[in-house]
C-alpha positions in Angstrom: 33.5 -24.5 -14.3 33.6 -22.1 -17.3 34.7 -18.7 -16.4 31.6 -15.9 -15.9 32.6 -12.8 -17.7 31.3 -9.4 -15.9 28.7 -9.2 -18.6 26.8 -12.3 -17.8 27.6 -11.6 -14.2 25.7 -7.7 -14.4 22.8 -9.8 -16.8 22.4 -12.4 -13.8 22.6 -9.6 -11.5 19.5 -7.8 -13.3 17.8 -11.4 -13.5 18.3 -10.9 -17.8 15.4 -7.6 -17.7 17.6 -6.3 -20.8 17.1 -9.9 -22.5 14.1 -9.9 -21.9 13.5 -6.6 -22.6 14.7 -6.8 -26.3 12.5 -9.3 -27.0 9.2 -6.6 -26.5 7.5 -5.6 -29.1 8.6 -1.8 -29.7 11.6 -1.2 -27.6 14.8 -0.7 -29.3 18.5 0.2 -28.0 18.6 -1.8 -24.5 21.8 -0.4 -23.2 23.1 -2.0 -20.1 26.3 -0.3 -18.7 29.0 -2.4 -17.6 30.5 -1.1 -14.2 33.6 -2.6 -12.6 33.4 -3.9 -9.1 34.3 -0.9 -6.5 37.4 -1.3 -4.3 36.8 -2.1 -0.9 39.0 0.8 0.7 36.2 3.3 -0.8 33.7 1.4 0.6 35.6 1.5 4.2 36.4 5.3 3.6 32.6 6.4 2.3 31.9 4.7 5.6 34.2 6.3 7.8 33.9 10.2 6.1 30.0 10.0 6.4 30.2 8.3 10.1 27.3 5.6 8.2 27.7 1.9 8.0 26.7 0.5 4.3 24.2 -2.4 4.9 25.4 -6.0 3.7 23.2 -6.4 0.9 24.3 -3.2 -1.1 27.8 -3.4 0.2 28.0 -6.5 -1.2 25.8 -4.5 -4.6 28.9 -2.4 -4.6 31.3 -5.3 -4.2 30.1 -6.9 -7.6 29.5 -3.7 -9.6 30.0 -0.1 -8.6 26.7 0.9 -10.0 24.0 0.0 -12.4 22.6 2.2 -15.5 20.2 0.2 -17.9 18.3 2.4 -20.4 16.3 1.5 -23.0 13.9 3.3 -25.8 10.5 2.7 -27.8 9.6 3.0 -31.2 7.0 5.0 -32.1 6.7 5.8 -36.1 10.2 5.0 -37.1 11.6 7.3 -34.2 13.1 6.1 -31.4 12.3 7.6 -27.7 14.3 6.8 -24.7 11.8 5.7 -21.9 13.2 3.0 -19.3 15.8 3.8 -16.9 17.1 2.2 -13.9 20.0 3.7 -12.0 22.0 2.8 -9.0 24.3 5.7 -7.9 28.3 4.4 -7.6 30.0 4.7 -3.9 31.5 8.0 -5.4 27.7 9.2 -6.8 26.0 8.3 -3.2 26.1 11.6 -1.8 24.8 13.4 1.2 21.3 15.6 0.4 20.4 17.0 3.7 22.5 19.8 4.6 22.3 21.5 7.7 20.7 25.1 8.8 23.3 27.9 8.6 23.9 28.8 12.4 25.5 33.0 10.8 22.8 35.4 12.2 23.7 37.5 8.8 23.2 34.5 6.5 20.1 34.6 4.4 20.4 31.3 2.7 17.6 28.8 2.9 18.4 25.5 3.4 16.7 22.1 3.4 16.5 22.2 7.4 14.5 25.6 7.1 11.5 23.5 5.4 11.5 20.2 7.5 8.9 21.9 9.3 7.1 18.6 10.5 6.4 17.9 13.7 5.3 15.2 16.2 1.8 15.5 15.1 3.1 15.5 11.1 4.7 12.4 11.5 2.0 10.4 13.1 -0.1 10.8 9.8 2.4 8.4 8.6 2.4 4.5 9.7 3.9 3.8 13.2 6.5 2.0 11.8 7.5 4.1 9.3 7.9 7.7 10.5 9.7 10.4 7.9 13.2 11.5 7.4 14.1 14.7 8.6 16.8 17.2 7.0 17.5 18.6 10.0 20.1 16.3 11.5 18.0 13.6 13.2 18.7 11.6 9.9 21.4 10.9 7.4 19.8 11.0 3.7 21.6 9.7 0.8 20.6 9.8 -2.9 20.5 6.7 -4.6 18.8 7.3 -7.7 18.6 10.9 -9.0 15.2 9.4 -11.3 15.8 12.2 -14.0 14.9 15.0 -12.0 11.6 14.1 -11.0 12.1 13.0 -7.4 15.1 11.3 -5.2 15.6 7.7 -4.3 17.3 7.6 -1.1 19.1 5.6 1.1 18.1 6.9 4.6 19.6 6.4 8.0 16.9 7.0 10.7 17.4 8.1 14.3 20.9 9.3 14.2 23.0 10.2 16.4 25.9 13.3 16.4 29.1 11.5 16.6 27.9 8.3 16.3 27.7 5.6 13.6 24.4 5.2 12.3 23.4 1.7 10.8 19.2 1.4 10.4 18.5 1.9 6.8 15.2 2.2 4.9 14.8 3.4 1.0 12.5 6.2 0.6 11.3 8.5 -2.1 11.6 12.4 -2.0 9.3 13.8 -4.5 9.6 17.4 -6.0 7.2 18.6 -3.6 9.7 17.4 -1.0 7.0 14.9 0.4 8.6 11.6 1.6 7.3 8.1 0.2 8.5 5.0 2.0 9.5 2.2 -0.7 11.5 -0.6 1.1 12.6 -1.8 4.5 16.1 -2.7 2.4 18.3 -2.2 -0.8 17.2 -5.7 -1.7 13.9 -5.4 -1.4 14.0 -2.4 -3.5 16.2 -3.6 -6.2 13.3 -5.7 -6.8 11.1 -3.4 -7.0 13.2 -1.7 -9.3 13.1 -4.4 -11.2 9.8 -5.4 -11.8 8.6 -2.0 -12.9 11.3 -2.4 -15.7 12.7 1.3 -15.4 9.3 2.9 -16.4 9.1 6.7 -16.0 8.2 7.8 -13.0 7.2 4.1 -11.2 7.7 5.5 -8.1 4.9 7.4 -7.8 2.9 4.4 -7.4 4.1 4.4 -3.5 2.6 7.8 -3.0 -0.3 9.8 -2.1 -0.2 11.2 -5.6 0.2 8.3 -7.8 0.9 7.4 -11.0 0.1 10.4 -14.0 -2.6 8.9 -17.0 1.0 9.3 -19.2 2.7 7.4 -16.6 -0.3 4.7 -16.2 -0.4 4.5 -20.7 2.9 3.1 -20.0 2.2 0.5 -17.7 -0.7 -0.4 -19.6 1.8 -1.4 -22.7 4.8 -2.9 -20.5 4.1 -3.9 -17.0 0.1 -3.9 -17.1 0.2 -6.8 -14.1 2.6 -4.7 -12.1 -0.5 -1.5 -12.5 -2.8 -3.6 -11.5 -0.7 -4.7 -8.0 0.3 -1.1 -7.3 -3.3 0.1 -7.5 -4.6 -2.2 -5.0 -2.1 -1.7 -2.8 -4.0 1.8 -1.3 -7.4 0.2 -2.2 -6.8 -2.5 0.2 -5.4 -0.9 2.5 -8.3 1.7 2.9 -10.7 -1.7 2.2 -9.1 -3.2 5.5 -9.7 0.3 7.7 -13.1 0.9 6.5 -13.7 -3.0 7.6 -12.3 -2.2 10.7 -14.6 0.4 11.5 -17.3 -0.8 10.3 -16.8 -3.6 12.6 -16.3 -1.8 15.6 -19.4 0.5 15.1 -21.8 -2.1 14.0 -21.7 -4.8 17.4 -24.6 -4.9 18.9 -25.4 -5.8 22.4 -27.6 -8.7 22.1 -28.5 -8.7 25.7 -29.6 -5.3 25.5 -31.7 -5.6 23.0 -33.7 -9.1 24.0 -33.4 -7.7 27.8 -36.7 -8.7 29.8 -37.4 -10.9 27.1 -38.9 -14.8 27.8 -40.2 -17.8 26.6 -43.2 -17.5 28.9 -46.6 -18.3 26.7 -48.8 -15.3 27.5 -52.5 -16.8 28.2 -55.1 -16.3 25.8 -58.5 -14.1 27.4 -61.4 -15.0 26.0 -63.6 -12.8 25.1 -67.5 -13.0 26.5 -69.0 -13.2 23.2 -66.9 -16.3 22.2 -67.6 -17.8 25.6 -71.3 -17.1 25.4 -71.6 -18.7 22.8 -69.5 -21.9 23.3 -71.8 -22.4 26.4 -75.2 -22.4 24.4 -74.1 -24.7 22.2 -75.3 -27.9 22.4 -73.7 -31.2 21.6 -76.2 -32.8 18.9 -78.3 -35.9 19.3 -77.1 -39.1 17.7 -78.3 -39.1 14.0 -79.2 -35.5 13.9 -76.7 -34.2 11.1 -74.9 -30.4 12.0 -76.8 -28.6 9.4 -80.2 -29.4 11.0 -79.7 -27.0 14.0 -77.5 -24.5 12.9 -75.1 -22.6 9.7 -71.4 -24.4 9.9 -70.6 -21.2 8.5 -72.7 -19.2 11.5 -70.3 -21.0 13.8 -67.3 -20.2 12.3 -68.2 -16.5 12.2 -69.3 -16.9 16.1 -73.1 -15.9 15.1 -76.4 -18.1 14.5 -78.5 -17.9 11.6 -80.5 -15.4 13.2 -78.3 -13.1 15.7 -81.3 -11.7 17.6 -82.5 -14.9 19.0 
């Protein structure tokens, strides 16, 4: 078996995007950092200083390479732009965000805890099985991907516990209005993500109430124009499926109710004395004697002789 050298390992790893990638029409300078794997002592001691257990599947991220970086730019009249960026934060770079209010009486800092205002009825406008992160100690929030500024991926330990190891991950997205954005139920499953959208500015913002920007969306439309079209139907659907659902429970309709008292029961025909009259004059003619010698086939069908008066 030939020997894999760690830059075919990072292009497996990355499933060859930056290959494929350079092949595009327009994008120049496909950089791909090479990161050596980490040690495992500073996996153990990241573990141990932030009382956090790293799940398996980016422990063992960390194991292969301590990191990722992959940038690439676009040419757009001879001048090259950087545009795509995917970043994975090193064991070193995966730092602790939320930070505790200050418990001085004379301190006037603000911290994040002093804005995590939500309450229980806050976090039920998000799914049931997804409630938010909190700054204020109930969770552990670690930033994964600092997304040039414009938001925070993070790597977000739920339900924790003072003193005790927490383990439950999920991958969220902080935006700069400090709104939270659920992305994945795991590092893997985001990784993917990650790489699908290719690095594209601002991607992340197809996961939230927001959405992409038209610049953001221009983008997509050149590179990843499939991957637009899946992260717009994602809400559509979902608000397709609830307006189904109540649709369907307001439009049943008692069917009992509404043919109540209802039979098959044939309702007799009265007949009126004219008609009856009239059936009881008339005569059966004589053998021979054609219908048009006594009276009008026409006066009979109109209930009426040819001369109404006699």
């Amino acid at each position: 078996m030939a020997n894999i050298t760690s830059h075919d390992l990072i292009e497996r790893l990355t499933l060859g995007v930056a290959t494929t990638l350079e092949k595009r029409p327009g994008i120049c300078d496909v950089s791909l950092s090479n990161f050596a794997p980490a040690e495992r002592h500073k996996i153990i001691a990241w573990e141990q200083r932030n009382t956090c257990m790293l799940p398996e599947d980016l422990k063992n991220f960390y194991l292969t390479t301590n990191g990722l970086l992959l940038t690439w730019k676009v040419n757009v009249n001879e001048t090259s732009y950087p545009l795509g960026r995917m970043e994975v934060n090193s064991i070193e770079d995966l730092t602790k965000i939320s930070i505790t209010a200050s418990t001085s009486s004379m301190s006037n800092n603000i911290s994040l805890a002093d804005v995590d205002y939500n309450s229980d009825s806050d976090d039920n406008e998000y799914s049931s099985e997804h409630s938010p992160p909190h700054f204020d100690g109930r969770s552990r929030i670690f930033e994964l991907d600092p997304c040039n500024g414009f938001g925070k991926v993070c790597l977000v330990y739920l339900k924790a516990t003072p003193g005790l190891p927490a383990q439950s991950t999920e991958i969220w997205f902080l935006d700069r209005s400090l709104t939270w954005s659920f992305l994945a139920a795991n590092f893997s499953t985001y990784y993917r993500l990650m790489l699908m959208h290719v690095g594209l500015p601002q991607w992340q913002y197809a996961f939230t109430e927001v959405g992409l920007n038209p610049k953001a969306k221009e983008w997509f439309n050149l590179y990843a124009p499939v991957r637009l079209h899946l992260d717009e139907d994602i809400p559509d659907s979902e608000d397709n499926c609830s307006n189904t659902k109540s649709e369907t429970s307001s439009s049943k309709v008692d069917f009992g109710r509404v043919f109540k008292g209802k039979t098959n029961e044939k309702i007799p025909k009265v007949k009126s004395q004219a008609s009856t009259g009239l059936l009881a004059n008339k005569k059966k003619p004589p053998a021979g004697q054609s219908i048009t010698g006594s009276k009008s086939l026409t006066a009979l069908r109109h209930g009426r002789g040819s001369k109404p008066w006699t």
